[in-house]
C-alpha positions, -999 to 999 in steps of 0.1 A, spaced: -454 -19 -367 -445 -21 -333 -480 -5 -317 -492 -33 -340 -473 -62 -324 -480 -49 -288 -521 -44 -297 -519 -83 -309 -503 -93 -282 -524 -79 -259 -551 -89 -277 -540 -121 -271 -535 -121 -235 -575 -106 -227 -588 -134 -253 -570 -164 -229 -583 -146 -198 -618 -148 -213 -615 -181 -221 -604 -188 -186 -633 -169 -170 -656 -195 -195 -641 -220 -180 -645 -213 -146 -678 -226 -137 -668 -264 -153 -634 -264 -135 -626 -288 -106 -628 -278 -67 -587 -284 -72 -578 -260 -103 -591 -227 -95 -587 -194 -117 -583 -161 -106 -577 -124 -121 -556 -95 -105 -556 -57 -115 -539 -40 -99 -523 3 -104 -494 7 -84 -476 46 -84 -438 52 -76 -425 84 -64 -381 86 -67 -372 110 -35 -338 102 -45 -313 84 -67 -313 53 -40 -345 56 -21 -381 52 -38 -415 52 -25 -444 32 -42 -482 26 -33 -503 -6 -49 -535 -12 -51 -549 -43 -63 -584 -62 -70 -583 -100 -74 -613 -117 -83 -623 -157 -87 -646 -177 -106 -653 -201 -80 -675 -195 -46 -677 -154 -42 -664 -141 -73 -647 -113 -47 -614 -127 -31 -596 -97 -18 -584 -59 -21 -552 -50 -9 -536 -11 -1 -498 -16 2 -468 13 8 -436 2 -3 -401 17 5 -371 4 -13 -335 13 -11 -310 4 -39 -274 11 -23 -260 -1 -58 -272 -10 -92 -266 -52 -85 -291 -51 -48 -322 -38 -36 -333 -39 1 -373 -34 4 -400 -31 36 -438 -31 30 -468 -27 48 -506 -40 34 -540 -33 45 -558 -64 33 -594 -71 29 -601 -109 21 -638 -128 18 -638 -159 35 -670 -182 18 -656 -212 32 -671 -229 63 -699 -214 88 -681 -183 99 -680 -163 61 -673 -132 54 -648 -99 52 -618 -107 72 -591 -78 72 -558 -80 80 -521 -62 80 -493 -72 65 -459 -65 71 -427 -75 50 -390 -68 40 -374 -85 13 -337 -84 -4 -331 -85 -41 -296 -86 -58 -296 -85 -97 -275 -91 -127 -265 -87 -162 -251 -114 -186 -253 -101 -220 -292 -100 -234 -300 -119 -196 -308 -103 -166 -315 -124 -135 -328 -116 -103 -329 -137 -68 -352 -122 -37 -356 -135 -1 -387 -122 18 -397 -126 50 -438 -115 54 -460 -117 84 -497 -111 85 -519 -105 114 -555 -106 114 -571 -65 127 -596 -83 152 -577 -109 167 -543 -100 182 -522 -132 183 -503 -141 153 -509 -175 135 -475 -193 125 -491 -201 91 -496 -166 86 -461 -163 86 -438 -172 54 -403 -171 41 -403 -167 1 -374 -169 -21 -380 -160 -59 -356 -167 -90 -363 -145 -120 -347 -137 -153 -356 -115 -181 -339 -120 -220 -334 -86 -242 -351 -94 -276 -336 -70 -303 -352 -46 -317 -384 -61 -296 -402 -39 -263 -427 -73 -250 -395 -88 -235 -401 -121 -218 -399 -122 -180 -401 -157 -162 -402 -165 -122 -404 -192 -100 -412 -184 -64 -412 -213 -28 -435 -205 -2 -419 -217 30 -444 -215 65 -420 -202 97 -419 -234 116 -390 -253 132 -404 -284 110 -382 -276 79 -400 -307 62 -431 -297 67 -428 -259 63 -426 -261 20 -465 -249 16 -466 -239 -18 -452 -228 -52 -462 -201 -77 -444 -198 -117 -451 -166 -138 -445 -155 -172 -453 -122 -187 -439 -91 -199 -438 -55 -192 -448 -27 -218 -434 5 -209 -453 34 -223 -449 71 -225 -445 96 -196 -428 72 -175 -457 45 -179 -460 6 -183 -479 -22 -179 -472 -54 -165 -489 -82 -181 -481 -118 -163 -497 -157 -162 -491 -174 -127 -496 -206 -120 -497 -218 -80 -502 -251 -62 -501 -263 -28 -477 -289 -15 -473 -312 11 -516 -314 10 -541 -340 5 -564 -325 -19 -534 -295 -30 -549 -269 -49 -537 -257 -82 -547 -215 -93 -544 -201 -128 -538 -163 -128 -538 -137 -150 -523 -103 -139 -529 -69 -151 -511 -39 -137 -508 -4 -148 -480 19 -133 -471 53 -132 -433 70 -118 -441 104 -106 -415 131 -111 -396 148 -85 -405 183 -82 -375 207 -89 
């Protein structure tokens, strides 16, 4: 009954992404739609310190149906159950089709982010800061828009006797400028869920919706996100 439930659901989820992708070609310059897919593989060296690698494919049905393909190592340290203290680094590859100078542009990314968590009865909430900063591979200054402070509010409720628990998030997008007021550049809301399969498996399922702020024109992307993990076991 359950495998039933979780094939429906899932069932559902591809059908909406199709009917996005149909979409695509009548939808404005404005409201965008993408897909990312993504496997990402843990490895526990201890009870406080994991290591994780992601790699992700994100496509778009307007311009170049390629957007970008990211490699990104993770190490995060959990001192205690209630916080989590993270630092990343990403090898991005991004296709610029906009303007006279298109084409692959490839940059690195480098983050660190802390997490502290909570449980209140069936509701477990979640509140991250990140700082991120991304530099371009062939040009060696770094752009203040290409740097951002994000701050993420999350919260997941335990459904009895139910595994598609419902995860929702909202996340700000804040440029590093001196200009608070004009720094808030964007917004992004999720909703999914997270199946967790057999020999320490799962896959995270998730609908994002983004949209620029303080713009003229702001853009507005519908996402849906697909990604398959794996936690490796430590050898003895």
């Amino acid at each position: 009954m359950k495998n039933r439930h979780f094939i429906m659901f899932l069932i559902g989820v591809l059908s909406f992404g199709t009917l996005l992708a149909q979409q695509g070609d009548n939808s404005s310059d404005a409201e965008k739609l993408e897909s990312w897919n993504g496997l990402k593989v843990a490895y526990p060296f201890s009870k406080t310190v994991t290591f994780a690698a992601e790699a992700q494919l994100r496509l778009k049905s307007y311009g170049n149906s390629y957007s970008q393909a990211f490699l990104e190592l993770q190490t995060v340290y959990s001192p205690f159950k209630s916080l989590e203290l993270g630092v990343g680094y990403r090898n991005l590859d991004s296709y610029d089709d906009v303007g006279k100078n298109q084409g692959h542009e490839n940059f690195h990314r480098y983050s660190a982010y802390m997490q502290g968590k909570i449980a209140v009865k069936r509701w477990d909430f979640n509140a991250r800061i990140q700082h991120q900063t991304k530099k371009e591979i062939n040009d060696s200054s770094t752009k203040k828009d290409n740097s951002y402070w994000r701050t993420k509010l999350g919260f997941k409720y335990n459904i009895r006797n139910w595994k598609l628990d419902p995860r929702f998030a909202v996340e700000f997008f804040m440029q590093d400028r001196f200009d608070p007021q004009d720094s808030y550049n964007k917004f992004r809301a999720s909703f999914g869920t997270r199946v967790n399969l057999k020999n320490k498996r799962n896959l995270v399922i998730k609908y994002l919706y983004e949209e620029s702020v303080n713009k003229t024109n702001p853009s507005q992307y519908h996402i849906l996100s697909l990604r398959y993990g794996l936690s490796l076991k430590k050898p003895n």
